[in-house]
Backbone as XML, in Angstrom:
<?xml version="1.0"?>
<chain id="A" units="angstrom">
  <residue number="1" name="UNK">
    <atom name="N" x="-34.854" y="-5.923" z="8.287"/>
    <atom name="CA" x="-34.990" y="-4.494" z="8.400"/>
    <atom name="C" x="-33.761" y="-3.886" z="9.088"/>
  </residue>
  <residue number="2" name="UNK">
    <atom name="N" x="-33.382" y="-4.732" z="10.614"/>
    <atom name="CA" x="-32.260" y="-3.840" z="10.917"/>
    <atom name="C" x="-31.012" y="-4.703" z="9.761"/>
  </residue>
  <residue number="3" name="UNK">
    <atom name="N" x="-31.005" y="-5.194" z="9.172"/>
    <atom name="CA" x="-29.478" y="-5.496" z="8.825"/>
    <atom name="C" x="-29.689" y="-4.601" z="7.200"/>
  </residue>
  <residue number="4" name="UNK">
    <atom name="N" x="-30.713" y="-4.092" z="6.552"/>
    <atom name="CA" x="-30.676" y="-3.166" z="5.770"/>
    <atom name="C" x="-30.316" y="-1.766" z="6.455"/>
  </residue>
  <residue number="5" name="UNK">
    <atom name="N" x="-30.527" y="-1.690" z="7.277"/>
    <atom name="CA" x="-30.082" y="-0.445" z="8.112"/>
    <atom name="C" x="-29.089" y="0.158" z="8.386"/>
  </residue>
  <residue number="6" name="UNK">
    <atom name="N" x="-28.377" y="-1.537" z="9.273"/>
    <atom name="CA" x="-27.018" y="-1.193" z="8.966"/>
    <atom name="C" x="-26.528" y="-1.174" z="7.967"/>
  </residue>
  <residue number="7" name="UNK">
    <atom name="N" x="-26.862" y="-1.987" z="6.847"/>
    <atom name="CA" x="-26.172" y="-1.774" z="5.164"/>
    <atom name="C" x="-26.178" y="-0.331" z="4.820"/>
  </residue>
  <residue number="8" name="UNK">
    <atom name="N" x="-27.289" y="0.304" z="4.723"/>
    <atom name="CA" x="-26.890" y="2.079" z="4.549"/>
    <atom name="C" x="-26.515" y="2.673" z="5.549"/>
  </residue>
  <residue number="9" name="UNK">
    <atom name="N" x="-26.155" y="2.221" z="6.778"/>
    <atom name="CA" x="-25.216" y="3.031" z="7.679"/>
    <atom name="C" x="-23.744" y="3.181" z="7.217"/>
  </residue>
  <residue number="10" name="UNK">
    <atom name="N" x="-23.976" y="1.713" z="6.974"/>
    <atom name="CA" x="-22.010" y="1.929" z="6.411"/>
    <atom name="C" x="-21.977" y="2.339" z="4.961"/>
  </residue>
  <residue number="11" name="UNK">
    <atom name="N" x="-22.982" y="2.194" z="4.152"/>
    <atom name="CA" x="-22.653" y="2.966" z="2.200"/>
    <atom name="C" x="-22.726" y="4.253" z="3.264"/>
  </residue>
  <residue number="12" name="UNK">
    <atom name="N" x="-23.552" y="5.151" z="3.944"/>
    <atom name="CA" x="-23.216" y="6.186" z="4.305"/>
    <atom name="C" x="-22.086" y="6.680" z="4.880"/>
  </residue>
  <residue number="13" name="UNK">
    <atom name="N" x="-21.209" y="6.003" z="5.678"/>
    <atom name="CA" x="-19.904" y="6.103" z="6.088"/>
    <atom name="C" x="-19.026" y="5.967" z="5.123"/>
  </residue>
  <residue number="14" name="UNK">
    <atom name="N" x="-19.185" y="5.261" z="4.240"/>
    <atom name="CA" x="-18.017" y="5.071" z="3.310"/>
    <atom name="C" x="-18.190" y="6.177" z="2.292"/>
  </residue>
  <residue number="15" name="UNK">
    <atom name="N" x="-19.208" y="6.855" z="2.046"/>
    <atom name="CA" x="-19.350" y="7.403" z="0.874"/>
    <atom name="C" x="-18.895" y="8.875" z="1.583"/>
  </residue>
  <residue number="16" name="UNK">
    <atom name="N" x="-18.749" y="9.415" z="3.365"/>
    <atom name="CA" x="-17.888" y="10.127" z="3.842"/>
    <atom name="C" x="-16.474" y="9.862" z="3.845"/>
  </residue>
  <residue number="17" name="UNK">
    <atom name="N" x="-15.968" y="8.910" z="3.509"/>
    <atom name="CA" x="-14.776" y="8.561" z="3.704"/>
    <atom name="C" x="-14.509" y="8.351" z="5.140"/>
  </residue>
  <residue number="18" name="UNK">
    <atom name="N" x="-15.599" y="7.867" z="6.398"/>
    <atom name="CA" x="-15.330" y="7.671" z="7.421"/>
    <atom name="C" x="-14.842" y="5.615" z="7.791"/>
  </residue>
  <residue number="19" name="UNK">
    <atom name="N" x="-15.554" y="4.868" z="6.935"/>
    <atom name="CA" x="-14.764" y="3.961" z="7.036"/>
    <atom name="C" x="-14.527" y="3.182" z="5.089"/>
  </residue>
  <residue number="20" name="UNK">
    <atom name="N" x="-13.711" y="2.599" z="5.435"/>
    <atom name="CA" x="-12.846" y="2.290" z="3.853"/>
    <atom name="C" x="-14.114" y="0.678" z="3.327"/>
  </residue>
  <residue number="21" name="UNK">
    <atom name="N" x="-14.459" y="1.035" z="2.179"/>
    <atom name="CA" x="-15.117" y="0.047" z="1.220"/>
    <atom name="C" x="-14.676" y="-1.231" z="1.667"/>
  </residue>
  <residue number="22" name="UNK">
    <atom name="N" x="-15.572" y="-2.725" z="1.497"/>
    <atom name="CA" x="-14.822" y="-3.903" z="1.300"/>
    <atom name="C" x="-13.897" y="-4.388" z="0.684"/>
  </residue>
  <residue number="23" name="UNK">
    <atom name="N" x="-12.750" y="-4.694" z="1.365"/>
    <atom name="CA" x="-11.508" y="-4.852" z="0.063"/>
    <atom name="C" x="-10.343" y="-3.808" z="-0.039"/>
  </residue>
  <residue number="24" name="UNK">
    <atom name="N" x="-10.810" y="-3.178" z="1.223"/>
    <atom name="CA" x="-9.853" y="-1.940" z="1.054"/>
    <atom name="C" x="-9.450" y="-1.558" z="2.158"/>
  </residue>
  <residue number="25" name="UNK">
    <atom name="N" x="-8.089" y="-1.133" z="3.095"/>
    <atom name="CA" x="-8.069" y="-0.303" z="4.043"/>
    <atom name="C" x="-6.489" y="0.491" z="3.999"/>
  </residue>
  <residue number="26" name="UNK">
    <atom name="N" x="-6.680" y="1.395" z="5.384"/>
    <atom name="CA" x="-5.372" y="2.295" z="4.955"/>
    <atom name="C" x="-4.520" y="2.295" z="5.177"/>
  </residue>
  <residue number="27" name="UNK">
    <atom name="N" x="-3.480" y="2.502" z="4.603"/>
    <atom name="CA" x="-2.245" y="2.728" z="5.051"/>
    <atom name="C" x="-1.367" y="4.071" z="4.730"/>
  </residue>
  <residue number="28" name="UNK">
    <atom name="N" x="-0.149" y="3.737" z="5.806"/>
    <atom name="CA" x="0.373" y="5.051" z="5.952"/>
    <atom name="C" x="1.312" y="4.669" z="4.476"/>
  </residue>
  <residue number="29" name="UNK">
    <atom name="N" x="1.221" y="5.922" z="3.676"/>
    <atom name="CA" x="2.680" y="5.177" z="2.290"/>
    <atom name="C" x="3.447" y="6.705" z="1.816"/>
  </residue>
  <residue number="30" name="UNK">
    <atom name="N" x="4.513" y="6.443" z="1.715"/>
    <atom name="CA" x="5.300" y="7.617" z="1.383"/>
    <atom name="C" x="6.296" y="8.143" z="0.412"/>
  </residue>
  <residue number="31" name="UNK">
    <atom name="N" x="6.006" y="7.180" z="-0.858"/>
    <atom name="CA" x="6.133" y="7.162" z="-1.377"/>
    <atom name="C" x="5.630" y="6.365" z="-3.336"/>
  </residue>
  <residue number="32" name="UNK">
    <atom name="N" x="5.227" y="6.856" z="-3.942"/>
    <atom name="CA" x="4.267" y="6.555" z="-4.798"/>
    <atom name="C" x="5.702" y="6.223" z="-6.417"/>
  </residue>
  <residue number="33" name="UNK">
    <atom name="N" x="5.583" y="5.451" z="-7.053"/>
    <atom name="CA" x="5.996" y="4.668" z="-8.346"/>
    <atom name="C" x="5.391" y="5.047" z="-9.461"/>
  </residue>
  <residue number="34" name="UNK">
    <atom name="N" x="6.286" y="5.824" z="-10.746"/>
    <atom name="CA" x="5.604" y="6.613" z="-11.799"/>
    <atom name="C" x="6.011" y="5.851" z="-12.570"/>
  </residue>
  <residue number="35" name="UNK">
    <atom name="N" x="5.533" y="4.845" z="-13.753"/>
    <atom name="CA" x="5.341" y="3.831" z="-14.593"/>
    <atom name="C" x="4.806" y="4.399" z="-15.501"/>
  </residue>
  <residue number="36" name="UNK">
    <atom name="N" x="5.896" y="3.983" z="-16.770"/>
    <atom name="CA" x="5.156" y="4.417" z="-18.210"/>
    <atom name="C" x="4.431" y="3.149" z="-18.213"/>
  </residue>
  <residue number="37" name="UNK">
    <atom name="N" x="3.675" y="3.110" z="-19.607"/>
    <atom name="CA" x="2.401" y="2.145" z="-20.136"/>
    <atom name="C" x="3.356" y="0.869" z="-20.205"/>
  </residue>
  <residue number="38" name="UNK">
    <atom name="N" x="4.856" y="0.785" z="-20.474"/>
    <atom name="CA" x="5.602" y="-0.366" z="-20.572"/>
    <atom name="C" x="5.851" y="-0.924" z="-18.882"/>
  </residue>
  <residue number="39" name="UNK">
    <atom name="N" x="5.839" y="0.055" z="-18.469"/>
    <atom name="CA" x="6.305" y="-0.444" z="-16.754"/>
    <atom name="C" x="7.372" y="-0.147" z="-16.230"/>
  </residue>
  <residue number="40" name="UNK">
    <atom name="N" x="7.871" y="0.500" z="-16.945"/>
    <atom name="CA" x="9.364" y="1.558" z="-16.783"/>
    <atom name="C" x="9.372" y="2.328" z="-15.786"/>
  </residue>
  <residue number="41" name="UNK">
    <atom name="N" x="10.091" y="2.540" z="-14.570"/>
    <atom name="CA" x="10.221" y="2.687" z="-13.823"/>
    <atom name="C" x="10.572" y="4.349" z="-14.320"/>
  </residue>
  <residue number="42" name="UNK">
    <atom name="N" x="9.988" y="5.379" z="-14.607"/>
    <atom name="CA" x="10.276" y="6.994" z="-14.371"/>
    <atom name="C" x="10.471" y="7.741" z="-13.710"/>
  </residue>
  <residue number="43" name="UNK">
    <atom name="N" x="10.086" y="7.370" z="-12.556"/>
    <atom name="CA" x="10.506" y="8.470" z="-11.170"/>
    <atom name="C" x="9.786" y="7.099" z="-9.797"/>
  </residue>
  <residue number="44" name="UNK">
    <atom name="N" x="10.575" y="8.500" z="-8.662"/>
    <atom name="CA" x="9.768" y="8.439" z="-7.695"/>
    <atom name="C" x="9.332" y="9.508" z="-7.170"/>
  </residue>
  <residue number="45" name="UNK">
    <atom name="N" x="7.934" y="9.456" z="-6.679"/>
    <atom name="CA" x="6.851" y="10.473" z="-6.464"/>
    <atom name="C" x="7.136" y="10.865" z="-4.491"/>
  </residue>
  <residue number="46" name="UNK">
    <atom name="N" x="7.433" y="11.674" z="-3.882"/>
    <atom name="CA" x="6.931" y="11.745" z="-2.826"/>
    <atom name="C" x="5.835" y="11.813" z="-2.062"/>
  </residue>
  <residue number="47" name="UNK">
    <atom name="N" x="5.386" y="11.298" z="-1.261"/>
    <atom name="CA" x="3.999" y="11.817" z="-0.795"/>
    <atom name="C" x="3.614" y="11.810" z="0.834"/>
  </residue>
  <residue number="48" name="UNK">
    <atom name="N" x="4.973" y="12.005" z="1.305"/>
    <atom name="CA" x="5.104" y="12.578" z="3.026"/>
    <atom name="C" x="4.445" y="14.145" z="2.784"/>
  </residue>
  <residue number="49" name="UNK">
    <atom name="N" x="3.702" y="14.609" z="3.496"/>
    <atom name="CA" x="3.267" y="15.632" z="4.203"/>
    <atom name="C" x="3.320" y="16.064" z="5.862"/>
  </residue>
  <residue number="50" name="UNK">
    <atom name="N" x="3.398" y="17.594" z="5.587"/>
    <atom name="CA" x="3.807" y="17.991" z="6.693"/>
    <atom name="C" x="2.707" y="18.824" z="7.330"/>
  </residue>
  <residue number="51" name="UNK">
    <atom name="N" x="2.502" y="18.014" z="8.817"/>
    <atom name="CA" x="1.440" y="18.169" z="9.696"/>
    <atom name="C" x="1.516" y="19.532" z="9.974"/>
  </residue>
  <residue number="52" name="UNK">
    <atom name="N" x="0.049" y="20.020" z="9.973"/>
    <atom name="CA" x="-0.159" y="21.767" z="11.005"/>
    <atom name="C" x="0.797" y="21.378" z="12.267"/>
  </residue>
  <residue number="53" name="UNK">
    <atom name="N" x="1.951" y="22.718" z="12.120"/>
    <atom name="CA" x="2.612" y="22.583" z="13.403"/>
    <atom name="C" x="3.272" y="21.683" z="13.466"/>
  </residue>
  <residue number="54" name="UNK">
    <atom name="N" x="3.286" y="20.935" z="12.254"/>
    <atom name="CA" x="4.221" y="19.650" z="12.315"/>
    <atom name="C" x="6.133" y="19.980" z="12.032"/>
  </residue>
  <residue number="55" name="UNK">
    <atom name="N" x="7.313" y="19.822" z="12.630"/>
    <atom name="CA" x="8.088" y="19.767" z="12.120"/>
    <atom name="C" x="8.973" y="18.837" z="10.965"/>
  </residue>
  <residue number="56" name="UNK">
    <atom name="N" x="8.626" y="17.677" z="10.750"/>
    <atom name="CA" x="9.023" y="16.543" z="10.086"/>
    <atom name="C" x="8.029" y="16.321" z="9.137"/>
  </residue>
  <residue number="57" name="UNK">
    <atom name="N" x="8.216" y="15.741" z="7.777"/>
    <atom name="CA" x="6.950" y="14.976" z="6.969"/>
    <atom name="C" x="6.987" y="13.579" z="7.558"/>
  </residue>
  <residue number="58" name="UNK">
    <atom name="N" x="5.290" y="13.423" z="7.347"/>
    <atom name="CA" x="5.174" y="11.332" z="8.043"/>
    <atom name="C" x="4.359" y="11.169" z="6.468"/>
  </residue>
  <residue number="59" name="UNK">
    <atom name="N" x="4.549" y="10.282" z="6.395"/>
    <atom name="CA" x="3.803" y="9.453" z="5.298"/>
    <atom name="C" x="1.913" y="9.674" z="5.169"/>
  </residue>
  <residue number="60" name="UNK">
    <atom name="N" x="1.388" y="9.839" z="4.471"/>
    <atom name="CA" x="-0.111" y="10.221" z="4.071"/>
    <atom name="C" x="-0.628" y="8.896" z="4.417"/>
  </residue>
  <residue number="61" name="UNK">
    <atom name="N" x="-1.824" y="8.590" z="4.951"/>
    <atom name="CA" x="-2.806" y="8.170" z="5.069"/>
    <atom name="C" x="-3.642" y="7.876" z="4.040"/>
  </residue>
  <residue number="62" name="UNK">
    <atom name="N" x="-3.286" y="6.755" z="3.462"/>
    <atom name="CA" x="-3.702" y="6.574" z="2.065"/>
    <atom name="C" x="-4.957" y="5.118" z="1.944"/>
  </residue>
  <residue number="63" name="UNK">
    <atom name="N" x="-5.964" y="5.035" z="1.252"/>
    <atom name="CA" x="-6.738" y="3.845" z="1.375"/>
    <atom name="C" x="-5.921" y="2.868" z="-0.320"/>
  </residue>
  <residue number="64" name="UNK">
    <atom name="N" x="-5.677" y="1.825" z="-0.121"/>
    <atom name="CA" x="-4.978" y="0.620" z="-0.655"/>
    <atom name="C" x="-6.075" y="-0.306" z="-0.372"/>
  </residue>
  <residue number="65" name="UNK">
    <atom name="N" x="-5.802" y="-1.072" z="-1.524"/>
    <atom name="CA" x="-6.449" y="-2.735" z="-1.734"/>
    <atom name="C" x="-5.801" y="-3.671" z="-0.296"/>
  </residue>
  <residue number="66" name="UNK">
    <atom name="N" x="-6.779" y="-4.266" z="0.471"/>
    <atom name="CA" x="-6.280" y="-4.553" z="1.820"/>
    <atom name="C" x="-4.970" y="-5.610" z="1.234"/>
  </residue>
  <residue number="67" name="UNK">
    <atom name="N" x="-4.388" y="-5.403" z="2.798"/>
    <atom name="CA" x="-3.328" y="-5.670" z="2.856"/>
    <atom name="C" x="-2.911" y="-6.869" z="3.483"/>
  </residue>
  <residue number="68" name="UNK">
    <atom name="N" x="-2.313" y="-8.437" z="3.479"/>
    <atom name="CA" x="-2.488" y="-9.459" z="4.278"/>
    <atom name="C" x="-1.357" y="-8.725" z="5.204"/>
  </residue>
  <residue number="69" name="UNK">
    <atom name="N" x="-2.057" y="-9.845" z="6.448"/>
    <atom name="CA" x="-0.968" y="-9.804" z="8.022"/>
    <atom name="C" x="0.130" y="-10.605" z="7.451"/>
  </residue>
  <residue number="70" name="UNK">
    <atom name="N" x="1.657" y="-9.806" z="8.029"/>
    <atom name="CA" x="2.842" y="-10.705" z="8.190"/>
    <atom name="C" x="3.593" y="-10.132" z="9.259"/>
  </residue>
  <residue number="71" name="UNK">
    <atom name="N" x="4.182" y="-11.532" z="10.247"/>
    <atom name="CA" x="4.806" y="-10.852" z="11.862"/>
    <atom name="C" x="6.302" y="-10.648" z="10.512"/>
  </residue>
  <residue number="72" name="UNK">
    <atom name="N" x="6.510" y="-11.877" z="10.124"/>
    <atom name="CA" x="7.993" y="-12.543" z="9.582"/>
    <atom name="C" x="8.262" y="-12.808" z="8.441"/>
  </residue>
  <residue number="73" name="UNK">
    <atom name="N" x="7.543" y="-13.615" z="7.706"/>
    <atom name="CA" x="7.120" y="-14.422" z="6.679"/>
    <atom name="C" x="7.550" y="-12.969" z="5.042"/>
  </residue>
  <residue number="74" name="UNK">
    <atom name="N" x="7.523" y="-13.726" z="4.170"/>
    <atom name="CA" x="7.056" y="-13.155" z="2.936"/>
    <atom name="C" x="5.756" y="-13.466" z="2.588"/>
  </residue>
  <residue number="75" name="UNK">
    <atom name="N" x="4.881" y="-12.323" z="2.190"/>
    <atom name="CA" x="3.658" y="-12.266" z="1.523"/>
    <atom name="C" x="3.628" y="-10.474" z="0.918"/>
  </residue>
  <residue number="76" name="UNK">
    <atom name="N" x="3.172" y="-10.450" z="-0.162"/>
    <atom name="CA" x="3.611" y="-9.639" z="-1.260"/>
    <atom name="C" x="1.744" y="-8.810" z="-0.638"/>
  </residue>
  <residue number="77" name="UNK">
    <atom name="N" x="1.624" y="-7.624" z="-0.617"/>
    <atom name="CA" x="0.630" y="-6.842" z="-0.896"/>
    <atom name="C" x="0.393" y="-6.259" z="-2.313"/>
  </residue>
  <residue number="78" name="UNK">
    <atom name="N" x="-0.910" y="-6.472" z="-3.017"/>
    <atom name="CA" x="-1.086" y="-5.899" z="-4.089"/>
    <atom name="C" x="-1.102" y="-4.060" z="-3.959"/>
  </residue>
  <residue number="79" name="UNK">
    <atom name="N" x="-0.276" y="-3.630" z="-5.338"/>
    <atom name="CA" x="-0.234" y="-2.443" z="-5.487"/>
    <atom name="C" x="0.248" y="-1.122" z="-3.860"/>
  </residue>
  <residue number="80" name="UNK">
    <atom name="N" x="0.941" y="-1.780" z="-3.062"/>
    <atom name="CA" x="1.016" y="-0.709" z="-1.654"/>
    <atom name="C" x="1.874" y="-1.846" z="-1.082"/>
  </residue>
  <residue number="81" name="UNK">
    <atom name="N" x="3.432" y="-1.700" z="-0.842"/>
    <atom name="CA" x="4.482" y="-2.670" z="-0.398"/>
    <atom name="C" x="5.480" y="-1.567" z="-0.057"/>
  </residue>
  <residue number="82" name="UNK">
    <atom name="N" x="6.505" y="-2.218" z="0.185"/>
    <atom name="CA" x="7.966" y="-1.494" z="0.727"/>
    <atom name="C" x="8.599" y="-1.560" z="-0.352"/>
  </residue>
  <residue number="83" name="UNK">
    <atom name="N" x="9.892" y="-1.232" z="-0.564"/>
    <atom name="CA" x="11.246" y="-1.170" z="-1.572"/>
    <atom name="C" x="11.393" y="-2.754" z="-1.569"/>
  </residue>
  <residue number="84" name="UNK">
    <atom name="N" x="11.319" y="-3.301" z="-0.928"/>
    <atom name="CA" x="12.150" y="-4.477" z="-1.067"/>
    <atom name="C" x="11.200" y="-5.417" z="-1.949"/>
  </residue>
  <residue number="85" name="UNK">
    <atom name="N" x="9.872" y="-5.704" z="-1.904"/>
    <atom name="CA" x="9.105" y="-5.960" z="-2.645"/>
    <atom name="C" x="8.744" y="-6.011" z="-4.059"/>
  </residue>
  <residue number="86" name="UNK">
    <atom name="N" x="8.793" y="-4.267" z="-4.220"/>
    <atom name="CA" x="8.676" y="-3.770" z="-6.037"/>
    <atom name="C" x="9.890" y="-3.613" z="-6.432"/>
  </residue>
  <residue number="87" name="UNK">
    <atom name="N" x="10.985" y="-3.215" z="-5.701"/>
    <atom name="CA" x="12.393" y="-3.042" z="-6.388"/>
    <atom name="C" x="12.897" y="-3.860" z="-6.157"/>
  </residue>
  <residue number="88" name="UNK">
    <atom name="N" x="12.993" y="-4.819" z="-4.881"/>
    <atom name="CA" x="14.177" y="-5.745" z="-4.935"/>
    <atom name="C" x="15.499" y="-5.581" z="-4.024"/>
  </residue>
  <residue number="89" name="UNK">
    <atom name="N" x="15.237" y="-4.385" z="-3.571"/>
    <atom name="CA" x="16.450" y="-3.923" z="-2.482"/>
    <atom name="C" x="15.775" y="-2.983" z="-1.115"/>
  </residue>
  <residue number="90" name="UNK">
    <atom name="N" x="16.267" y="-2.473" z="-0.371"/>
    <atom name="CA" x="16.225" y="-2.627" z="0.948"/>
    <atom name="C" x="17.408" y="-2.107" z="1.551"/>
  </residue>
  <residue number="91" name="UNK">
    <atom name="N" x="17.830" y="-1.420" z="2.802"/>
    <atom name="CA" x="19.213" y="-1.364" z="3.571"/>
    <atom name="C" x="19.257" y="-2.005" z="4.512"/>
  </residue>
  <residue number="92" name="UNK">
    <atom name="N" x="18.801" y="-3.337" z="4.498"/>
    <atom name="CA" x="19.057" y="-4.021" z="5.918"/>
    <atom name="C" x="19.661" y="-5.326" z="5.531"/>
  </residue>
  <residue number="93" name="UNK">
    <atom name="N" x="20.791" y="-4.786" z="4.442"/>
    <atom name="CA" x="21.973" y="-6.060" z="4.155"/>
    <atom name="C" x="21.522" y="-7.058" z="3.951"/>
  </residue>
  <residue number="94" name="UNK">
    <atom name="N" x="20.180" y="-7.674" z="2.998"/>
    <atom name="CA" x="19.975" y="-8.738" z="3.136"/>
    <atom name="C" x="19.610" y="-9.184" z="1.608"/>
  </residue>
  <residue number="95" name="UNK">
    <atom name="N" x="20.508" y="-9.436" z="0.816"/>
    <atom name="CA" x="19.809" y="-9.403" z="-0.485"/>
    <atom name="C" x="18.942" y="-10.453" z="-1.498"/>
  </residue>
  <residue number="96" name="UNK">
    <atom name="N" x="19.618" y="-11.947" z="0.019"/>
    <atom name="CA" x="18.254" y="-12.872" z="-0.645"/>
    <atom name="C" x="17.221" y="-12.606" z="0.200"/>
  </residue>
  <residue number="97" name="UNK">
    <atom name="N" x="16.483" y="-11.934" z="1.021"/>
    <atom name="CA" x="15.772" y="-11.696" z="1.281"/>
    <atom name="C" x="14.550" y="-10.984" z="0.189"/>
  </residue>
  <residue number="98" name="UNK">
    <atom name="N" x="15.640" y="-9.594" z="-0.115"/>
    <atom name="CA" x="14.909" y="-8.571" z="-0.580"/>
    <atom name="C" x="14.616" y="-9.263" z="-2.224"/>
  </residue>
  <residue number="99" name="UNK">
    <atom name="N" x="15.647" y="-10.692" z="-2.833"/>
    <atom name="CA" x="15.154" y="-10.824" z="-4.228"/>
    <atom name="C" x="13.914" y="-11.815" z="-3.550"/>
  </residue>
  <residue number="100" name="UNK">
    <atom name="N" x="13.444" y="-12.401" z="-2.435"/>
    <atom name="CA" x="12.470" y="-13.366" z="-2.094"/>
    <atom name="C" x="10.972" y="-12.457" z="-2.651"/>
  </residue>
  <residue number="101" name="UNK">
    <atom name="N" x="11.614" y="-11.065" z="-1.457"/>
    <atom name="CA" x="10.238" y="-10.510" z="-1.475"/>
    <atom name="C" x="9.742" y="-9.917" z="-2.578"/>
  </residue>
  <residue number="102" name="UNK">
    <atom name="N" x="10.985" y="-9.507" z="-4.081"/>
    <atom name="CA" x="10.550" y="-9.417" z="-4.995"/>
    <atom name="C" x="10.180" y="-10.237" z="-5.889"/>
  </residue>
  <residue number="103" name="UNK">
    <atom name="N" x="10.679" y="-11.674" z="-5.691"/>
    <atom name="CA" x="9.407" y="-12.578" z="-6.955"/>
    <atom name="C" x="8.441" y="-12.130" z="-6.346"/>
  </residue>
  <residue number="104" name="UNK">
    <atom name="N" x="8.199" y="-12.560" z="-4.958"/>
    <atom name="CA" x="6.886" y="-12.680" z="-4.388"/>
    <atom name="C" x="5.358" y="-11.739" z="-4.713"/>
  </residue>
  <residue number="105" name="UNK">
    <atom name="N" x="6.513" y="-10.700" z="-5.193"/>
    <atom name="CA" x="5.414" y="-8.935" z="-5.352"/>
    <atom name="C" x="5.071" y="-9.545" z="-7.289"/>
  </residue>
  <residue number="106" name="UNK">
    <atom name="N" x="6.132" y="-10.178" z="-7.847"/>
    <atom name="CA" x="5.482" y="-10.826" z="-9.472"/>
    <atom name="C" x="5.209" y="-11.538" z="-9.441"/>
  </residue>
  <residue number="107" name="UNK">
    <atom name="N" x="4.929" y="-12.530" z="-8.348"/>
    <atom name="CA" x="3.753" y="-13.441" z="-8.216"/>
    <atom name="C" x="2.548" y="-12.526" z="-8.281"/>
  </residue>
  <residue number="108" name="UNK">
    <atom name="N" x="2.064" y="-12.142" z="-6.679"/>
    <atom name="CA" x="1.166" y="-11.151" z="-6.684"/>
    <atom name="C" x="0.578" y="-10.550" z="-7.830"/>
  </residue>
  <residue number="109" name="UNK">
    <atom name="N" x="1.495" y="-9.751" z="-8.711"/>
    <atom name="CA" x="0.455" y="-8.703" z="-9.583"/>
    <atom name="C" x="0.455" y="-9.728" z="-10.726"/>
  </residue>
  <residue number="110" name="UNK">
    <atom name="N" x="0.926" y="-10.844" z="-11.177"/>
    <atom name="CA" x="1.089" y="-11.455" z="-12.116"/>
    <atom name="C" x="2.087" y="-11.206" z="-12.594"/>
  </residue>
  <residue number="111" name="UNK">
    <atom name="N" x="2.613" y="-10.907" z="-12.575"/>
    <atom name="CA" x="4.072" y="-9.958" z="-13.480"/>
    <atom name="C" x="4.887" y="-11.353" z="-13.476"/>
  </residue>
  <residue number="112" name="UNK">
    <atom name="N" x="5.460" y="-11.212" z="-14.905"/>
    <atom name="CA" x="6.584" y="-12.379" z="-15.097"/>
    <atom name="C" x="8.148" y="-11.958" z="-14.994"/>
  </residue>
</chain>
């Protein structure tokens, strides 16, 4: 009885958008990837917003397919990563790095 309880405590929270579904949590992202049906890279989308009273845009608060922990390491997040990941580059001079972390992101989605 109580663990049905809590089960519709949280479908009730989630269905406010107060906490994120199983399988899912948020992140800050600020930028979004416009892909034709081939995978063609068409634009890039912005999606920093600017806070009431805010002077600067910060990145949106977005819910993503969870995301694994890394302090150091390469590990690829599905669909919600950095530049260096989906593109392959990066400005922190490091370019076997940034081609590591991009197999790693076509491992991830399957992509060959």
């Amino acid at each position: 009885m109580i663990l049905n309880a809590l089960c519709d405590y949280y479908d009730a929270l989630a269905r406010r958008g107060e906490v994120t579904p199983p399988g899912w949590n948020v992140a800050k992202v600020s930028f979004a990837l416009d892909l034709d049906e081939q995978g063609t890279l068409c634009g890039i989308i912005p999606l920093k917003v600017k806070p009431e009273g805010g002077v600067r845009e910060i990145p949106q608060s977005l819910q993503v397919p969870e995301q694994v922990k890394r302090a150091s390491g390469i590990a690829a997040n599905f669909l919600c990563e950095n530049s260096a990941y989906f593109l392959g580059i990066d400005d922190k001079g490091k370019p076997e790095r940034s081609r590591q972390c991009f197999d790693a992101a076509k491992i991830c989605t399957g992509a060959s």
